[in-house]
N, C-alpha and C positions, 0 to 999 in steps of 0.2 A: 730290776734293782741289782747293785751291785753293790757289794762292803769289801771294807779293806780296813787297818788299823791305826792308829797315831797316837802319837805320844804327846803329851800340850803341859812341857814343864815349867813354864814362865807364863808371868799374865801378861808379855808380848805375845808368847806364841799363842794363847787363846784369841788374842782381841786380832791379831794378824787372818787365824784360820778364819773368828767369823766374819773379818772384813772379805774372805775369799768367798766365805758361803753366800753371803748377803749379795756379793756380785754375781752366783752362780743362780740363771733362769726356773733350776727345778727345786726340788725338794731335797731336805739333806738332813739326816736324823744322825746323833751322836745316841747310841748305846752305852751302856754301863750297867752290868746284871743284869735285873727288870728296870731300869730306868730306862726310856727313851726323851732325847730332849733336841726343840728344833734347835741346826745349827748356826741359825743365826739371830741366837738370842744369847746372847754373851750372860746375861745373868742366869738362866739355864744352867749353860755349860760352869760357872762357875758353881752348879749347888752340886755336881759331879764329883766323885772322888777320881780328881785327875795324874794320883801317885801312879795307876797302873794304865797302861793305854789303853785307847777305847774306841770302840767298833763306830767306822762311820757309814750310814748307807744312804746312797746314791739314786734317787728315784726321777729318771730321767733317758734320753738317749745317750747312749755311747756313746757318741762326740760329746755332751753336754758332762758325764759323769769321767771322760777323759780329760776333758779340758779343766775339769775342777779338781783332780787327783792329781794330776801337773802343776795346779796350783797352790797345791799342799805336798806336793814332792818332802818337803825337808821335815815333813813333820811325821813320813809314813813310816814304820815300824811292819817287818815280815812277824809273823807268829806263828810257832811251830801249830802244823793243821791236827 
């Protein structure tokens, strides 16, 4: 598993990342505190508080969890560690 961060401030950029996730063959959980919610459930992601960017993790091969972080390039936010 791998995670990385995104910012999803428009209900394009949600309905865009889950059309990425829904294309992506593995698993793909958005985090928020204790929330986990799958990412390609757009009403999910909408019960999120999406003002602060939120943990995505990546449950798959390398190629599959690279090819899906490529795919949400513009949505990816670094976080201080």
């Amino acid at each position: 598993m791998s995670a990385f961060y995104v910012s999803l401030s428009s209900i394009e950029d949600v309905r865009l990342f889950v059309n990425a996730a829904t294309r992506c063959p593995c698993e793909v959980d958005v985090r928020s505190g204790r929330y986990v919610i799958d990412a390609k459930s757009i009403m999910g992601l909408f019960s999120l508080d999406l003002s602060q960017p939120v943990q995505v993790e990546v449950h798959g091969s390398d190629s599959e969890r690279a090819e899906f972080e490529q795919s949400v390039a513009a949505f990816e936010v670094k976080m201080p560690e």
